[in-house]
C-alpha positions as CSV (number, residue, x, y, z in Angstrom):
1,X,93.5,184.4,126.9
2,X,94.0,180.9,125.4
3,X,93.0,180.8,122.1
4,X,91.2,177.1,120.3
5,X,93.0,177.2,116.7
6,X,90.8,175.7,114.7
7,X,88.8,178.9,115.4
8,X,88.7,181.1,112.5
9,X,91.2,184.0,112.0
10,X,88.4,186.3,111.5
11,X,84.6,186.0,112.8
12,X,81.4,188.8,112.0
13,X,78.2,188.1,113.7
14,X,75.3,190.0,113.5
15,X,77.2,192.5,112.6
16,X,75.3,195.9,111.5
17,X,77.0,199.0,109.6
18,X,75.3,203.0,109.3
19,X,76.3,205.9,107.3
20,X,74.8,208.4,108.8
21,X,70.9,207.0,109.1
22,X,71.7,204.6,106.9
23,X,71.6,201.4,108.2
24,X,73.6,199.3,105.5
25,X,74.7,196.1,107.3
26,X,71.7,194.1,108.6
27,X,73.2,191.5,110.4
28,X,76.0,189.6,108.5
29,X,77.4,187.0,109.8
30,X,81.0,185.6,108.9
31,X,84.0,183.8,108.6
32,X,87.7,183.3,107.6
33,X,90.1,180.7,108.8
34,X,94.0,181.1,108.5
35,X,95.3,180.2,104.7
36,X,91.6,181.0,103.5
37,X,90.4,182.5,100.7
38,X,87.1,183.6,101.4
39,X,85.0,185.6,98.0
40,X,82.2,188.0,99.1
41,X,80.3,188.4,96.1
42,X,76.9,190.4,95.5
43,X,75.3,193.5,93.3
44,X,76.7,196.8,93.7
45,X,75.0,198.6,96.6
46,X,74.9,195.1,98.7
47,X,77.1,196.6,101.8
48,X,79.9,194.7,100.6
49,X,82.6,197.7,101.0
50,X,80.6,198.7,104.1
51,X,81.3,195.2,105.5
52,X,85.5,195.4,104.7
53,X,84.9,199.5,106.4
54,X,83.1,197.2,109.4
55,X,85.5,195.1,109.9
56,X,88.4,197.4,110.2
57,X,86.3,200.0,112.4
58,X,85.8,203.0,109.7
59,X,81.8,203.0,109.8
60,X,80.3,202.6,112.7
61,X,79.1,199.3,113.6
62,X,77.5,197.2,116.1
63,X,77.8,193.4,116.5
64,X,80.7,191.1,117.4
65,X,84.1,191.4,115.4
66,X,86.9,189.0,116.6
67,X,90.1,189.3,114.9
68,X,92.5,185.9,116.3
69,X,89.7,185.2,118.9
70,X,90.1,188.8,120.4
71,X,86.9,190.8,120.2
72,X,87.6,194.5,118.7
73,X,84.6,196.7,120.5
74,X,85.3,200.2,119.5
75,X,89.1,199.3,118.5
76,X,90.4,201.7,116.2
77,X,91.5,200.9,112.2
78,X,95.4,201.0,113.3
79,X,94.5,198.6,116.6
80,X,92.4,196.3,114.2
81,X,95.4,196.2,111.3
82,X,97.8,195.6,114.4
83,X,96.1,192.3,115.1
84,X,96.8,191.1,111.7
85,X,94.5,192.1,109.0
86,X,96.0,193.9,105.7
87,X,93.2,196.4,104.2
88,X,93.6,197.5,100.2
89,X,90.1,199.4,99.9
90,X,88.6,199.7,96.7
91,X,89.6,203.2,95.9
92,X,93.5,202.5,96.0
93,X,94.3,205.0,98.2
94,X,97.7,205.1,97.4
95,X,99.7,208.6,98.4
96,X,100.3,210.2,94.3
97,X,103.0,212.2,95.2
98,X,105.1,209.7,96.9
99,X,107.5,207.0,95.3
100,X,106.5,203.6,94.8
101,X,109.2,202.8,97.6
102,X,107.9,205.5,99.8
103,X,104.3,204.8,99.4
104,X,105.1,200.4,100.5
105,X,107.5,201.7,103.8
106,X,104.6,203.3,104.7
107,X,102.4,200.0,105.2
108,X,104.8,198.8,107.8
109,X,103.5,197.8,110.9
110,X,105.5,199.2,113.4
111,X,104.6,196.2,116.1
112,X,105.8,193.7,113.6
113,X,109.1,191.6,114.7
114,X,112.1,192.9,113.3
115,X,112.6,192.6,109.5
116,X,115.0,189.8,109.4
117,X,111.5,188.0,110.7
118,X,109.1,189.5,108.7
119,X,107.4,187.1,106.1
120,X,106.9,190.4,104.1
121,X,109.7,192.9,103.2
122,X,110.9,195.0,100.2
123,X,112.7,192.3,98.5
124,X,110.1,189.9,98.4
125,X,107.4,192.4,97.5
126,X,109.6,193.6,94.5
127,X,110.2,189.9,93.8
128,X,105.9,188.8,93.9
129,X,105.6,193.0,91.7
130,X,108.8,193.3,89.5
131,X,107.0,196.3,87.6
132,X,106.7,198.0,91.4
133,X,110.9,197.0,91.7
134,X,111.3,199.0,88.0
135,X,109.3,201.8,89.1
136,X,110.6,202.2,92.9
137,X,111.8,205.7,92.1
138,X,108.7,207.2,90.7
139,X,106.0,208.9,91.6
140,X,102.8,206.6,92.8
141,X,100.3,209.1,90.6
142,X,102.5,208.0,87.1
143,X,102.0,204.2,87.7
144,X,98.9,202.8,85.7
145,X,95.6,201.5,87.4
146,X,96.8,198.1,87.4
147,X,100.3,198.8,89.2
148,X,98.3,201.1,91.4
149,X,96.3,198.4,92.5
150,X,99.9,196.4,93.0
151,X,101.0,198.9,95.0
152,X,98.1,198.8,97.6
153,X,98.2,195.4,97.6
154,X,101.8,195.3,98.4
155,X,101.6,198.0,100.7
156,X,99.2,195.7,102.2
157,X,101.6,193.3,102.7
158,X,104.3,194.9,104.2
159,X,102.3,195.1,107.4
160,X,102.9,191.4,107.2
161,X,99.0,190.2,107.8
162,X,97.3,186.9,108.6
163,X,94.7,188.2,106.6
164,X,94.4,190.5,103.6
165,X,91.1,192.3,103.4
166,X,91.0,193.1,99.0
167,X,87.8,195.6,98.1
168,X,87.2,195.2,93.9
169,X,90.9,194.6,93.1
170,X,89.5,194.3,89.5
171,X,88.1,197.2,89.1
172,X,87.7,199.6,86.2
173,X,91.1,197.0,84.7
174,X,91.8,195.6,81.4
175,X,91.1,191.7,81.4
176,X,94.9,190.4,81.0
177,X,95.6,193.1,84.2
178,X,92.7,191.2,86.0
179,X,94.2,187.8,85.2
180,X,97.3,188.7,86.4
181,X,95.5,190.2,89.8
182,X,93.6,187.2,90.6
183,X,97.3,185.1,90.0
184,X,98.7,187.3,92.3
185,X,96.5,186.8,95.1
186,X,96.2,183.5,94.7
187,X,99.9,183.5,95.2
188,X,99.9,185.2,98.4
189,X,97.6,183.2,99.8
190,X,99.6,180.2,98.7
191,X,102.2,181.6,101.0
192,X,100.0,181.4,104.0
193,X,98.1,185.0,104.3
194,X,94.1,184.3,104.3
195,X,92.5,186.5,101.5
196,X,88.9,188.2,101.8
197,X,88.3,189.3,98.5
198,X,85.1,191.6,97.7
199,X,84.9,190.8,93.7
200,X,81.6,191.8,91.4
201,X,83.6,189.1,89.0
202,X,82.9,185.2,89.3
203,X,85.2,184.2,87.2
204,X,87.9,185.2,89.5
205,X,86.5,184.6,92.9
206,X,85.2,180.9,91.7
207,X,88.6,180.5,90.4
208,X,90.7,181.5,93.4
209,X,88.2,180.8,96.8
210,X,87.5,177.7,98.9
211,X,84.1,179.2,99.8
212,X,82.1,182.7,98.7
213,X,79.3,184.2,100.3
214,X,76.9,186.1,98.4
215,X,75.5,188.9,99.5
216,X,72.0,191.0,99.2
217,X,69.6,193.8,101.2
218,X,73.0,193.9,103.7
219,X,72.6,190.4,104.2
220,X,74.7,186.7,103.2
221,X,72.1,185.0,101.2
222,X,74.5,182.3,100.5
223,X,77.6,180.9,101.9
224,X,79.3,178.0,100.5
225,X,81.8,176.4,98.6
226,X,82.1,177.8,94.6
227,X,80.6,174.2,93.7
228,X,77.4,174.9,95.6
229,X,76.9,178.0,93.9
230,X,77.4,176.9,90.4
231,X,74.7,174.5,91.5
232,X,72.4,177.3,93.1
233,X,70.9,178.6,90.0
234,X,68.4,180.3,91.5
235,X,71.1,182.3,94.2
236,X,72.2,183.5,91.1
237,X,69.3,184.5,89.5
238,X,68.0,186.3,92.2
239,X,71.0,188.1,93.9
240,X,74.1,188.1,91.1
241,X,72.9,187.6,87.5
242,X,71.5,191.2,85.1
């Protein structure tokens, strides 16, 4: 297959999501280029963690997914991550009775070139998380919420992704803790991984993305650069704002 690469990395269209009966996803349409930081932003109960589930094959799903212009059909979570796409969900997920070391070996992608290739290895993901370096030996389930969300995010990484799919990151953290988060991913997409982050917080996702979409009813209502939301009052007003 020859790929055109000035497509994007990563392309939903009318893509649709159940749970059961529940149709969640109505249709959302998509995209994030290589090097992109892309901020879905919306209400709680929007489909916004049903759309990262979506795209990585969890829920099932109908519509087109292409991951590197290759479309994914009915390809399973590990097949989907092969192609290139780091997933942190919002829940963490991290194994508590492993060591910090343990749990990050894990996210190796075992189709990845050897590590002497690798973007992403233990050394640089102790040097981007030195708290994750001091606690190597420890047990996952003893780390605070903040280094737990370090740890799926560098677990993330060792699969050595194009793209890094990041459900609430900030979640249930202390303000400094999200600070530091939103640094952090900005610095791994300054090092050439494409970020999707799912964030209820503007103040991060305006700060860190080249374009958000907002979404509502299962839908994007909006897509555009932060500027043109700051100047869309009433998108705001009617899908983001209490």
């Amino acid at each position: 297959m020859i790929r055109d690469s000035a497509a994007p990395f990563l392309a939903l269209e009318g893509v649709h999501a159940w749970y059961g009966l529940s149709h969640i996803l109505q249709g959302v349409d998509l995209e994030v280029s290589r090097g992109e930081v892309v901020a879905v932003l919306g209400r709680n109960g929007v489909g916004r963690s049903t759309m990262c589930k979506a795209i990585m094959g969890i829920v099932t799903r109908s519509g087109s997914v292409r991951v590197d212009g290759v479309e994914m059909g009915a390809a399973k979570p590990h097949q989907i991550a092969q192609r290139g796409i780091g997933y942190v969900p919002e829940e963490r997920a991290v194994f508590p009775g492993l060591s910090v070391e343990q749990n990050l070996l894990l996210g190796i992608n075992r189709s990845a070139p050897p590590p002497a290739e690798r973007r992403w290895t233990l050394a640089t993901i102790y040097e981007m998380f030195p708290n994750l370096l001091r606690r190597r030996d420890q047990a996952a389930e003893v780390l605070s919420g903040g280094e737990q969300q370090m740890l799926a995010i560098g677990r993330a990484l060792m699969s050595d992704p194009a793209l890094l799919v990041v459900d609430e990151p900030t979640e249930g953290l202390a303000p400094l803790i999200v600070e530091q988060v939103g640094d952090l991913l900005a610095e791994i997409a300054a090092r050439d991984v494409a970020v999707l982050l799912v964030e209820q917080k503007l103040t991060i996702a305006m700060r860190i993305a080249q374009r958000v979409y907002v979404m509502g009813q299962g839908r994007v209502v909006f897509g555009g650069t932060p500027d043109a939301l700051r100047a869309a009052p009433d998108v705001r007003g009617a899908w983001l704002e209490v």
